[in-house]
FILOPA-883477 format. One record per residue (C-alpha): x, y, z; residue in three letters. Coordinates in nm, 3 decimals. Each point is the difference from the previous one (the first is absolute). Layout:
BEGIN
R        c1        c2        c3     r
R         X         Y         Z   ALA
...
% end
This chain:
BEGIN
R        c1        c2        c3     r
R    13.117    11.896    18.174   UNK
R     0.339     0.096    -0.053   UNK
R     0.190    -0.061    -0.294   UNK
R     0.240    -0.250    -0.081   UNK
R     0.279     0.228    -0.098   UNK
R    -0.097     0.177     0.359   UNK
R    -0.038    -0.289     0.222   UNK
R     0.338    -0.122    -0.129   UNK
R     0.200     0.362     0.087   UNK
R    -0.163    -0.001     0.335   UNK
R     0.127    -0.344     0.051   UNK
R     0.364     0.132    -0.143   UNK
R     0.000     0.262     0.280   UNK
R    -0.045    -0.249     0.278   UNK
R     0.217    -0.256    -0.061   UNK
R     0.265     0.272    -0.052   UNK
R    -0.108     0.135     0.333   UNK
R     0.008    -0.350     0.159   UNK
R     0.385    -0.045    -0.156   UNK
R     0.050     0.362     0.125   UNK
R    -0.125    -0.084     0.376   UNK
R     0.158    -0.340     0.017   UNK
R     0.340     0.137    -0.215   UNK
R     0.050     0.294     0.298   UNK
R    -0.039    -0.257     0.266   UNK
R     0.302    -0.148     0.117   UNK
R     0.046    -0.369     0.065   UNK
R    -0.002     0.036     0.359   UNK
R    -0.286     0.200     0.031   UNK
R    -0.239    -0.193    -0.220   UNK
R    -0.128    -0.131     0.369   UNK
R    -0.085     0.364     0.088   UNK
R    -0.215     0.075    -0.269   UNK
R    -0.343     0.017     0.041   UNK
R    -0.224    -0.326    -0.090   UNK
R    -0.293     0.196    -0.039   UNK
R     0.191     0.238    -0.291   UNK
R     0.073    -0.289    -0.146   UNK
R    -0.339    -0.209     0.004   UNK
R    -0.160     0.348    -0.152   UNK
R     0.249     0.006    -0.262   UNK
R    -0.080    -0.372    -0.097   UNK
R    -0.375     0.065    -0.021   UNK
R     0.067     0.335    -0.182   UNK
R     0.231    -0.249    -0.270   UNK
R    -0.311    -0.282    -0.035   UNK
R    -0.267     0.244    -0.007   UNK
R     0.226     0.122    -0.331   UNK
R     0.090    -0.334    -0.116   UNK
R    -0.367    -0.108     0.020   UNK
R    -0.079     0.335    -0.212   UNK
R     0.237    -0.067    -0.245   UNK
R    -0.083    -0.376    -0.075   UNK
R    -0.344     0.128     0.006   UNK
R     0.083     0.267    -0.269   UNK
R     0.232    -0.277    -0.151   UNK
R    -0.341    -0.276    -0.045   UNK
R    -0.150     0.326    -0.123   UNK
R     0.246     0.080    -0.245   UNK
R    -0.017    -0.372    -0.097   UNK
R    -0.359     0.018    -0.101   UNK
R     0.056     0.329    -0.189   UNK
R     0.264    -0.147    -0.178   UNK
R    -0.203    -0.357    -0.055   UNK
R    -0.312     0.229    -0.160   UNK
R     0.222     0.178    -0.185   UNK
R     0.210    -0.246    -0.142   UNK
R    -0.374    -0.205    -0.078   UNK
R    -0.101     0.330    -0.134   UNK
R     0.299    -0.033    -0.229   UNK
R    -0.020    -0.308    -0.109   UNK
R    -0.398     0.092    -0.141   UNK
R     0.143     0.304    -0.176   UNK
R     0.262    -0.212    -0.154   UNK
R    -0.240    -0.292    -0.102   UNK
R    -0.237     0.253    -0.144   UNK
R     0.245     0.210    -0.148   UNK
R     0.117    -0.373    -0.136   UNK
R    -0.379    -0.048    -0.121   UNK
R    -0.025     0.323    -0.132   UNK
R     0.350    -0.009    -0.205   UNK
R    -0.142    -0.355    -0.149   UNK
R    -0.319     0.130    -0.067   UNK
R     0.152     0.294    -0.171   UNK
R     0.244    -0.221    -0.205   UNK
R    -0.320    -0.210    -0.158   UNK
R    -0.199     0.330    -0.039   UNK
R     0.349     0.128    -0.228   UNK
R     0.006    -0.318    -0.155   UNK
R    -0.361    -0.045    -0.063   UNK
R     0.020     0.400    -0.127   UNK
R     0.309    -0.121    -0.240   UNK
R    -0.172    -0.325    -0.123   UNK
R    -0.333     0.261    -0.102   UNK
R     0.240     0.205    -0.138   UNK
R     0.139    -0.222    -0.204   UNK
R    -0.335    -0.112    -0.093   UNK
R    -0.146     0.310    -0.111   UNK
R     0.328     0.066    -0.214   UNK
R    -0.029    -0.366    -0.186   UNK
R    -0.432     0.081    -0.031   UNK
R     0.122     0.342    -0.113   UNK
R     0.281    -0.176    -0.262   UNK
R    -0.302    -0.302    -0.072   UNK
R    -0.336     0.298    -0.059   UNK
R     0.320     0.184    -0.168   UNK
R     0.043    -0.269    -0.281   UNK
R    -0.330    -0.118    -0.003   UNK
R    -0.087     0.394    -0.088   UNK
R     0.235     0.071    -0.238   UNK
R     0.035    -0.350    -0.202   UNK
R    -0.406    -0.071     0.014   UNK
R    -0.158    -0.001    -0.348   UNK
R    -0.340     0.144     0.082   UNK
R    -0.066     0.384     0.082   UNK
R     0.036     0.086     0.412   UNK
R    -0.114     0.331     0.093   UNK
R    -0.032     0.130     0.317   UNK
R    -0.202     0.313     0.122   UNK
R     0.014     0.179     0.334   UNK
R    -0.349     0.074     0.167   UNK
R    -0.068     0.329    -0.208   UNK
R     0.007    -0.289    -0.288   UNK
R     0.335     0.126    -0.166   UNK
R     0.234    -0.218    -0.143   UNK
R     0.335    -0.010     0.267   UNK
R     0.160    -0.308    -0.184   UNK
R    -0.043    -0.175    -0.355   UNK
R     0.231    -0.315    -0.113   UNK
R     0.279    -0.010    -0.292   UNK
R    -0.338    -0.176    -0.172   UNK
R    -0.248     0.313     0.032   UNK
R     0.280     0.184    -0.127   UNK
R     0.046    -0.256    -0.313   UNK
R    -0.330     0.026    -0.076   UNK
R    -0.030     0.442     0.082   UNK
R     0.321     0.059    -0.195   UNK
R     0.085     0.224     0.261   UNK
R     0.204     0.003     0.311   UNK
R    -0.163    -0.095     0.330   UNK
R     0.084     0.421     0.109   UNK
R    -0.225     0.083    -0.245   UNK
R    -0.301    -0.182     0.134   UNK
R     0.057     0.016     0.401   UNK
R    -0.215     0.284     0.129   UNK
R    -0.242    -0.021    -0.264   UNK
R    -0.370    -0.125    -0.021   UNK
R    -0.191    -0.318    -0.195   UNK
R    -0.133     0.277    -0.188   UNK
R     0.336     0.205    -0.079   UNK
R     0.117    -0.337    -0.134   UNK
R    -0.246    -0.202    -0.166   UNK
R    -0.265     0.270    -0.066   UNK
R    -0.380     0.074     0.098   UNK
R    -0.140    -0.296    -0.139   UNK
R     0.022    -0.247     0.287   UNK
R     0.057     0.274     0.288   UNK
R    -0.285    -0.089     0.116   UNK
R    -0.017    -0.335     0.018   UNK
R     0.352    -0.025     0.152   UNK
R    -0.053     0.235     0.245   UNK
R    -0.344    -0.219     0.131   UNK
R     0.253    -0.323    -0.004   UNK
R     0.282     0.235     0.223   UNK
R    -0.217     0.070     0.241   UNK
R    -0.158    -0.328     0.009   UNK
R     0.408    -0.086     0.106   UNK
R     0.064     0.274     0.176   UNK
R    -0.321    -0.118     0.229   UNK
R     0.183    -0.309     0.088   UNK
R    -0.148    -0.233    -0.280   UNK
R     0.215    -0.232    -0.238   UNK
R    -0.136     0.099    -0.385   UNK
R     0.062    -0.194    -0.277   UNK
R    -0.129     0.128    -0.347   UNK
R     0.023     0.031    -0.394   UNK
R     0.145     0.269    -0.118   UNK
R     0.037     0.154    -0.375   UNK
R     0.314     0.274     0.033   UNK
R     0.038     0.246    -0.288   UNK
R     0.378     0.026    -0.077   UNK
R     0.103     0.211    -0.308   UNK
R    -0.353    -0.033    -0.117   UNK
R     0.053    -0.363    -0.002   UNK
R    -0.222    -0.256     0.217   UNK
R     0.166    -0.191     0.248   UNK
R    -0.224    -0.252     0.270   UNK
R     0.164    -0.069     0.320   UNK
R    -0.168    -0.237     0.254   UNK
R     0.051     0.246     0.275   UNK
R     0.045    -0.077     0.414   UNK
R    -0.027     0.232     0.263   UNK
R     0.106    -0.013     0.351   UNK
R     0.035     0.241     0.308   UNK
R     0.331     0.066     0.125   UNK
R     0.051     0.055     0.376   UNK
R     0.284     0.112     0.197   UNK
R     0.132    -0.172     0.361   UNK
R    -0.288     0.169     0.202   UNK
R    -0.248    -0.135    -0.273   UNK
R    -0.100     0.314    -0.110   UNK
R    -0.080     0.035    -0.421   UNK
R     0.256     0.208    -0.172   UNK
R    -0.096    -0.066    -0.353   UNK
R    -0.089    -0.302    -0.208   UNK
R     0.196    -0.272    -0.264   UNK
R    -0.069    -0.031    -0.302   UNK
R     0.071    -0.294    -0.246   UNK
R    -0.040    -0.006    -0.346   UNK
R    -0.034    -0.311    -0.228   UNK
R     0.043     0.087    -0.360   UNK
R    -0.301    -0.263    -0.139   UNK
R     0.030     0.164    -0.381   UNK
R     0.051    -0.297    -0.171   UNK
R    -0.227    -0.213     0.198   UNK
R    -0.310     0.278    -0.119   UNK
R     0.105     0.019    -0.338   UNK
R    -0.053    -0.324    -0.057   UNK
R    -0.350    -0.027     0.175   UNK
R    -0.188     0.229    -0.165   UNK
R    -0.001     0.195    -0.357   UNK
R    -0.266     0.241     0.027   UNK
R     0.111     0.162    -0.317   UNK
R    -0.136    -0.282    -0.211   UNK
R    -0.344     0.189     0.007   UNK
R     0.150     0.389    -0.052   UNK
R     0.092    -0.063    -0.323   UNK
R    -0.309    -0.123    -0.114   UNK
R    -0.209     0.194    -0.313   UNK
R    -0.337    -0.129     0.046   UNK
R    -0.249     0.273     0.067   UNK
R    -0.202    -0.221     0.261   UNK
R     0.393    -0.074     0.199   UNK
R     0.063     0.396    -0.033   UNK
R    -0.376     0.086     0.159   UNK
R     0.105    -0.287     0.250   UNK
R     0.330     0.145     0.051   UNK
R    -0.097     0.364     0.049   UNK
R    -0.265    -0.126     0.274   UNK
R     0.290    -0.196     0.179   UNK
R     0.200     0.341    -0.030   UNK
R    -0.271     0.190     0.172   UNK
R    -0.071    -0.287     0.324   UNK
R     0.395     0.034     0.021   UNK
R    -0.022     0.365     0.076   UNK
R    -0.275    -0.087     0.303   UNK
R     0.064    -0.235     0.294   UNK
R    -0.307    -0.166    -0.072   UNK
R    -0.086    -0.380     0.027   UNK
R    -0.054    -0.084    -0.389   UNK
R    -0.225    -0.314    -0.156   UNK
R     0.156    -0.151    -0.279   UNK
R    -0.224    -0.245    -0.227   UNK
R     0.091    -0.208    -0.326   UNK
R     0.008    -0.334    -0.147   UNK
R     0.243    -0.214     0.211   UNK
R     0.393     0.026    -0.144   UNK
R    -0.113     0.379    -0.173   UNK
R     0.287     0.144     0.194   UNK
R    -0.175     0.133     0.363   UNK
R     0.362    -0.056     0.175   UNK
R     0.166     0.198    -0.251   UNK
R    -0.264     0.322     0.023   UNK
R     0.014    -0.024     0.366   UNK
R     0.372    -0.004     0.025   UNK
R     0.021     0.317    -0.264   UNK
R    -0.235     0.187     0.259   UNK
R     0.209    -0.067     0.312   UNK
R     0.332     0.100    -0.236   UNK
R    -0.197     0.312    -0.110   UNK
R    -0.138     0.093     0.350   UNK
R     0.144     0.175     0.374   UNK
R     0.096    -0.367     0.085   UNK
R     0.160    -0.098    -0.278   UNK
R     0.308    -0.038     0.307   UNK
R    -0.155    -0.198     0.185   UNK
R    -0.041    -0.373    -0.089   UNK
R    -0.234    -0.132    -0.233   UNK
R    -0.149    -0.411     0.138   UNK
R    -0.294    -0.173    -0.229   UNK
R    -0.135    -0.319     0.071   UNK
R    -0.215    -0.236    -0.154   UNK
R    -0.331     0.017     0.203   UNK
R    -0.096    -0.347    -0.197   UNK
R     0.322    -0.162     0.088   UNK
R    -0.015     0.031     0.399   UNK
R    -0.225    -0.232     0.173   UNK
R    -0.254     0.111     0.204   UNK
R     0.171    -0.089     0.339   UNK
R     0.334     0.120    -0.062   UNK
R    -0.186     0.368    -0.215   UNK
R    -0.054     0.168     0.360   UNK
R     0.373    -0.050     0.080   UNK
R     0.163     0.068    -0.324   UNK
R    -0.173     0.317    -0.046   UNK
R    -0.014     0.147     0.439   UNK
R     0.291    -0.238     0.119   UNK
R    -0.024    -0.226     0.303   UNK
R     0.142    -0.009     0.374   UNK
R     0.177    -0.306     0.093   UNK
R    -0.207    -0.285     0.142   UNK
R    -0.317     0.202    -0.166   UNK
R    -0.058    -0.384    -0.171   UNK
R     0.201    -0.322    -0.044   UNK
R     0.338     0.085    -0.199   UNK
R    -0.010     0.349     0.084   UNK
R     0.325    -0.018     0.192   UNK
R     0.088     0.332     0.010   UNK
R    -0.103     0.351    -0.119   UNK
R    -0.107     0.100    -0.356   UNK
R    -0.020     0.293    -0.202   UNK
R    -0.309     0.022    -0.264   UNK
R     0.016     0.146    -0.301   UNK
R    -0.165     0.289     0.107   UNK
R     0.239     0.119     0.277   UNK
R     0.278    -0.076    -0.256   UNK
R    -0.152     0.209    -0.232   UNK
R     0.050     0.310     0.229   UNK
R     0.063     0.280    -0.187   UNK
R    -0.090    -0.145    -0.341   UNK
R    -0.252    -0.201    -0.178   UNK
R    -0.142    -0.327     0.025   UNK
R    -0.208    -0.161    -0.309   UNK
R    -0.284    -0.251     0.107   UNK
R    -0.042    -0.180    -0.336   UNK
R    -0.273    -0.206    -0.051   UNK
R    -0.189     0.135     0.320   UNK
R    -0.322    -0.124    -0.071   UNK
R     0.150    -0.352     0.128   UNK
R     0.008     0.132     0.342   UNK
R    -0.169    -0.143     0.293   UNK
R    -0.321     0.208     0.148   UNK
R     0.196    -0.033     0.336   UNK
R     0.320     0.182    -0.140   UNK
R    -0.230     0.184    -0.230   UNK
R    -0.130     0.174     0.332   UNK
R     0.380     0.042     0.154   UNK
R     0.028     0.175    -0.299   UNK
R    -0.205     0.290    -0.012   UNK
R     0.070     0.028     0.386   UNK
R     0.355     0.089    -0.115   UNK
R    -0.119     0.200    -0.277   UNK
R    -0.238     0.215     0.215   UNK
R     0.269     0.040     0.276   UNK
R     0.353    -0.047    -0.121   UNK
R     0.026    -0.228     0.281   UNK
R    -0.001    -0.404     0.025   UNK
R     0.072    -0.297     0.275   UNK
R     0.271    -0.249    -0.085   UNK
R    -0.174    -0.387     0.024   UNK
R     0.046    -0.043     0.401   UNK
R     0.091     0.313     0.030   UNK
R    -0.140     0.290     0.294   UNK
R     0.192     0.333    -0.137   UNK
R    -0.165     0.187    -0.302   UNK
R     0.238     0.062    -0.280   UNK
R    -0.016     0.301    -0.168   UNK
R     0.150     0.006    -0.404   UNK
R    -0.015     0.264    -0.300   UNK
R    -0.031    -0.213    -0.242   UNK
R    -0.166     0.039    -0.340   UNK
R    -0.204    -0.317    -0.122   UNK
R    -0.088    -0.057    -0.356   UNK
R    -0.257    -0.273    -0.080   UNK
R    -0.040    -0.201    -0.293   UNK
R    -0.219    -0.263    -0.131   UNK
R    -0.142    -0.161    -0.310   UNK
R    -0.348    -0.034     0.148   UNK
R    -0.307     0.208     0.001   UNK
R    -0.001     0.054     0.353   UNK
R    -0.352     0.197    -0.009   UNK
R    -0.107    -0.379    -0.137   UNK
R     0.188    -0.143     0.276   UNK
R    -0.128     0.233     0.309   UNK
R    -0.408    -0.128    -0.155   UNK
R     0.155    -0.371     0.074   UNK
R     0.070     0.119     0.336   UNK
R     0.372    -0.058    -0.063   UNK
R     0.165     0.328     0.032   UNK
R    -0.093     0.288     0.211   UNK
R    -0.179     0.261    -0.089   UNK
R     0.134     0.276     0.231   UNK
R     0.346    -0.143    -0.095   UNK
R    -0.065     0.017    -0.403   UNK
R    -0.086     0.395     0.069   UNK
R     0.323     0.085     0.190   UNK
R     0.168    -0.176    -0.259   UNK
R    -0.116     0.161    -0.317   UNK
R     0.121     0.350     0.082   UNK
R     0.112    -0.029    -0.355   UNK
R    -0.029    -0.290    -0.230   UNK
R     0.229    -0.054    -0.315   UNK
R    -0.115    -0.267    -0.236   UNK
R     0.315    -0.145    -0.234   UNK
R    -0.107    -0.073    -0.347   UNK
R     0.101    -0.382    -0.088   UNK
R     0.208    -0.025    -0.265   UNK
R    -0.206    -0.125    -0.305   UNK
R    -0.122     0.361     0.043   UNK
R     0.339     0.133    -0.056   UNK
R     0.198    -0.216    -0.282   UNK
R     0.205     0.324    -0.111   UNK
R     0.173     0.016     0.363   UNK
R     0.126    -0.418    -0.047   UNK
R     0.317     0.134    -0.248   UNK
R     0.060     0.184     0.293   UNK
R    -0.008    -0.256     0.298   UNK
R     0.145    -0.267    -0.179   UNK
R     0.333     0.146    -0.024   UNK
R     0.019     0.150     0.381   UNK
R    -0.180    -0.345     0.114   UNK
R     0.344    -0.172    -0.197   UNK
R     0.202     0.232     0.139   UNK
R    -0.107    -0.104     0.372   UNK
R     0.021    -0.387    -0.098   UNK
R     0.354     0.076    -0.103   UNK
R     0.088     0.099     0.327   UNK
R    -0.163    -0.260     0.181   UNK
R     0.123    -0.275    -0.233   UNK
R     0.349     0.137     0.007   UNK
R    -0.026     0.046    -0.355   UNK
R     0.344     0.156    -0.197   UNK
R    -0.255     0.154    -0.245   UNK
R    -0.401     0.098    -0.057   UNK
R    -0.123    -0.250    -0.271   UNK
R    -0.155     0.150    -0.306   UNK
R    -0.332    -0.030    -0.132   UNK
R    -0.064    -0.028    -0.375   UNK
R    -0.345     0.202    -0.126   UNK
R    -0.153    -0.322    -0.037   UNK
R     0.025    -0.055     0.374   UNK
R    -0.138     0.354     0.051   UNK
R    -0.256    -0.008    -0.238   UNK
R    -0.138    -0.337     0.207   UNK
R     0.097     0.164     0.331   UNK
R    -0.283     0.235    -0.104   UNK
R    -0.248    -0.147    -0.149   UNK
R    -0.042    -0.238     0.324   UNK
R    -0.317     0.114     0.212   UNK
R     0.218    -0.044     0.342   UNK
R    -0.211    -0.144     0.239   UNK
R     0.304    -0.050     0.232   UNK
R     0.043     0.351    -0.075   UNK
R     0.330     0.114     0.121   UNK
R     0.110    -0.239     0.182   UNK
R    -0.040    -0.243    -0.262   UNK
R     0.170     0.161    -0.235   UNK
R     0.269    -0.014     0.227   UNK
R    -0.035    -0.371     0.032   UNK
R    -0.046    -0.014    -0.384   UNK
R     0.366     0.148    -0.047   UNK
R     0.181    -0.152     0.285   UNK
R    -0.087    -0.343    -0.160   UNK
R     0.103     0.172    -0.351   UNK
R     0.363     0.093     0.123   UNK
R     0.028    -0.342     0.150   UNK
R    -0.149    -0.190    -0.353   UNK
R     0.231     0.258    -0.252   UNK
R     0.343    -0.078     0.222   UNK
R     0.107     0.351    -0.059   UNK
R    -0.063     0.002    -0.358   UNK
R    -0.319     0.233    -0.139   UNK
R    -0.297    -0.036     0.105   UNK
R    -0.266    -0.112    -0.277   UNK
R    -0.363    -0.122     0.021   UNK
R     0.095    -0.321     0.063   UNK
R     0.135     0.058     0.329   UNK
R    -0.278     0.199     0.140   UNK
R    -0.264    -0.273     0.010   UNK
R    -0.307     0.211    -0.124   UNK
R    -0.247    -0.133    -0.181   UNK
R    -0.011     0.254    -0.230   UNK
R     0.390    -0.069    -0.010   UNK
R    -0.055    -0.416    -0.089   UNK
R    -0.246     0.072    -0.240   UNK
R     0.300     0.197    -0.211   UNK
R     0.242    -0.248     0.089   UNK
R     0.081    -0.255    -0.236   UNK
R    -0.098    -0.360     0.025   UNK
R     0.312    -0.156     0.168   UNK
R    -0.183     0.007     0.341   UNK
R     0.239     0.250     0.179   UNK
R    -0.245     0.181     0.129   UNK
R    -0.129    -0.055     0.421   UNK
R    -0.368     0.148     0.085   UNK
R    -0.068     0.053     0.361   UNK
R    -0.328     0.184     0.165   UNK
R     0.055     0.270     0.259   UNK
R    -0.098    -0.090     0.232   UNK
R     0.104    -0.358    -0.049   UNK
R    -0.188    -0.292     0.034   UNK
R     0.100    -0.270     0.298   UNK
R     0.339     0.181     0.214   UNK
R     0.289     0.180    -0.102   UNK
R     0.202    -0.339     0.037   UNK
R    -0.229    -0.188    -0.254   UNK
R     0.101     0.331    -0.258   UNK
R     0.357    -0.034     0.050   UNK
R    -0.037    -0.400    -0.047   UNK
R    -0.237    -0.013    -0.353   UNK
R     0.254     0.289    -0.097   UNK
R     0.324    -0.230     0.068   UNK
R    -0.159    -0.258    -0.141   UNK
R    -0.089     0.191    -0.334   UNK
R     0.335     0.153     0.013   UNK
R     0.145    -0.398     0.033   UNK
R    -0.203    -0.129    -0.241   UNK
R     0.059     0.262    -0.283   UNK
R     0.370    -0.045     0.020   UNK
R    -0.006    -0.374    -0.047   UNK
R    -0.239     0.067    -0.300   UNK
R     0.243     0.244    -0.156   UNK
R     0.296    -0.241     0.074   UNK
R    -0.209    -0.295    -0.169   UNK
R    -0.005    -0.174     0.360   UNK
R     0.443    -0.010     0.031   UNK
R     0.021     0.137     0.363   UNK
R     0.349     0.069    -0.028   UNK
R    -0.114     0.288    -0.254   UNK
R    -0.361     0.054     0.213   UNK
R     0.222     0.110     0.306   UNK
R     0.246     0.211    -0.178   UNK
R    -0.310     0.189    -0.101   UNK
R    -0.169     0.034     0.328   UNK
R     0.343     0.103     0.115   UNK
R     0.016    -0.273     0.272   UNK
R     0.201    -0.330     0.009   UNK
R    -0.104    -0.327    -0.106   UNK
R    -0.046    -0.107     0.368   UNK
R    -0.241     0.275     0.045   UNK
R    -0.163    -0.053    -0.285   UNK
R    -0.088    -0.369     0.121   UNK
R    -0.109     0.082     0.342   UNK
R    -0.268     0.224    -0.175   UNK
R    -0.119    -0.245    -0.190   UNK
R    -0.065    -0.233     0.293   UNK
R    -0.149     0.321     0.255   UNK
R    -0.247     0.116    -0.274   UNK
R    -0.116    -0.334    -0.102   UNK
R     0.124    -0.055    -0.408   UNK
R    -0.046    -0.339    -0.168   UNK
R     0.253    -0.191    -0.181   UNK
R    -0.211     0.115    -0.306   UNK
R     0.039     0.366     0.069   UNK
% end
């Protein structure tokens, strides 16, 4: 088919050849020109016109698909400039975002008050906070690029390095941890967590420090028994010494308040995992349905209440040591869960499917004869021999009078603190001398009690006999009835103690003030008010 540009010359030529024939033609001889020239040249001029409106609807429809064609490229083009507008703006509002997270993680890194390190996946530190540095003394150049053992020293490189991994691995850690900084102690409750980048790939882990010092210090006081110059707490202390050294499950046995907690927390300070945390509990206090949790933890819906997932004390204990005082109060079910653990390192949380592996050290303690208590059929054999890897017995303390001038004072020294206390009363020889003559059947823990109550009785002042509340105490004391006696343990509940003692301490004033309560409650220290609601709650008769 010819082309449009062709058909339309062609059709040039012949109407210039018609205008030519018909233009040399003179008027009077149109007539003599022939019909049949000019019938051909009309056909030859419609055959063209019919070609050129033919190319013409062809050209039509090329220009109609082109122009449609047109129209998509400008509506996608359109689509495509809009889409690439959002995509900018979306880009801008991210970047914005990351800048403001960058500004917010910023401030929060700089201006937070516990220690943030960060470590790269060879487990070098790439970043510390203004607070590592604080508590380094040094700048953070000085510590990026270096190792947890370049920093803090061999003790707890290994121990670290287990809980690194255990973040580098994907796994959220949260432990106890003792640092050593200038040779000084310092506990952080430490959390670790895996840090990914935008393809999700681990490039190093978090870690935050939070300084728990204070919190520790006031727990425990394992010093109390160092100092002691008894030969039987020396012998004691040298075995304790020795288990330290070991990471061996150790058995310790003495009278009940002879100071078990105190031994067991100067073996986990004097051991590998004296970093790691340090948990006791009270085997006696924990009811037999809710032992099995508090010790392995529980999965939620394992039993009514459990509404969501709990950490026992031996998965908290990670890394450390956890003190089962009192163990001989366990159940023969948990007894068994036990030594399972023991044997294998390994335990199931109540409800739960997934063994749970945990180095932990376990320290037992009880004031029973547990070879008397495995003939009663209440305590497992099997369990009593992985237990006594090495059993210290604590001497009470009638056996040791000469260390009581020792306690007494560190014992005051804690109550102090706990009391809030400006200053550690003073206690006259008197008190001492009666201090030690007592046989302690309390032991330790009531000679804590014993001096508590004293602090409380002298209102700051010394301490004499009359404040202690011995008997051997009262029986020096003069006749003016000054003196309170109590039994350890005491008869009836704590609550009936503190009663019969307000009520001594009620009735003694009004005796001193001949009965003017005005003068009775300037004594107690109360107001008059006070004094009279006693007087009703504890029951005294117009008489009294």
């Amino acid at each position: 088919m010819k082309t449009y540009q062709e058909a339309s010359l062609e059709f040039e030529e012949l109407r210039k050849r018609a205008v030519d024939i018909v233009g040399q033609i003179p008027v009077e001889g149109i007539v003599q020109v022939s019909a049949a020239e000019i019938r051909t040249l009309i056909q030859e001029l419609n055959v063209h016109q019919i070609e050129l409106e033919m190319q013409n609807e062809e050209l039509r429809r090329v220009i109609d698909h082109l122009e449609r064609q047109v129209k998509q490229l400008t509506a996608e083009q359109e689509q495509g400039n809009r889409e690439l507008s959002d995509e900018m703006a979306l880009r801008t509002g991210a970047e914005q975002a990351t800048r403001q997270s960058g500004q917010l993680f910023k401030a929060i890194f700089d201006g937070a008050e516990d220690y943030i390190f960060i470590k790269d996946r060879s487990l070098r530190y790439t970043s510390v906070n203004p607070a590592v540095e604080r508590l380094l003394n040094v700048p953070a150049s000085k510590v990026i690029g270096l190792t947890e053992e370049e920093v803090f020293g061999k003790r707890r490189t290994g121990q670290i390095k287990e809980l690194d991994m255990r973040a580098l691995n994907g796994n959220a850690v949260q432990e106890e941890i003792t640092l050593q900084v200038s040779g000084m102690p310092v506990t952080c409750l430490e959390t670790r967590v895996p840090l990914r980048d935008d393809s999700g790939n681990l490039t190093g882990i978090c870690i935050i420090a939070h300084d728990i010092s204070d919190r520790k210090r006031t727990e425990h006081f394992p010093q109390i028994i160092m100092d002691c110059r008894s030969q039987a707490m020396r012998a004691t202390l040298k075995q304790a010494t020795l288990a330290a050294k070991g990471d061996i499950t150790v058995l310790l046995l003495g009278e009940s308040g002879s100071g078990k907690d105190y031994l067991a927390r100067y073996i986990h300070d004097h051991s590998q995992r004296a970093v790691g945390p340090f948990f006791s509990v009270n085997c006696a206090a924990v009811s037999a349905g809710l032992a099995e949790s508090e010790l392995f933890g529980h999965e939620r819906g394992s039993f009514t209440g459990a509404v969501g997932r709990k950490r026992g004390l031996l998965e908290l204990a990670e890394g450390g040591t956890l003190l089962l005082n009192e163990i001989g109060d366990l159940s023969l079910g948990i007894q068994s869960k036990l030594l399972t653990f023991l044997d294998t390192r390994k335990f199931l949380r109540v409800g739960g499917e997934r063994l749970i592996s945990v180095s932990a050290r376990l320290i037992a303690a009880t004031n029973r004869n547990l070879g008397e208590e495995v003939k009663k059929g209440t305590f497992r054999q099997d369990l009593l021999y992985r237990l006594n890897v090495m059993a210290i017995t604590l001497p009470p303390l009638r056996e040791r009078p000469e260390d009581i001038p020792i306690l007494a004072p560190k014992i005051l020294s804690q109550i102090r603190v706990d009391l809030l206390l400006n200053e550690v009363p003073a206690i006259t020889k008197q008190a001492m001398k009666a201090l030690s003559a007592y046989t302690w059947p309390g032991n330790v823990r009531e000679l804590r009690n014993v001096l508590e109550r004293a602090v409380i009785l002298s209102r700051g002042q010394e301490i004499g006999p009359a404040q202690l509340g011995l008997p051997q105490a009262c029986a020096q004391a003069d006749d003016s009835g000054s003196c309170f006696t109590v039994g350890f343990p005491p008869e009836g509940s704590v609550n009936d103690l503190t009663a019969d003692l307000k009520r001594f301490l009620v009735k003694n004033a009004l005796r001193q003030s001949k009965g003017r309560r005005n003068q009775a409650a300037k004594i107690l220290g109360i107001s008059r008010d006070s004094l009279k609601h006693y007087m009703k709650t504890l029951g005294f008769s117009e008489e009294e």
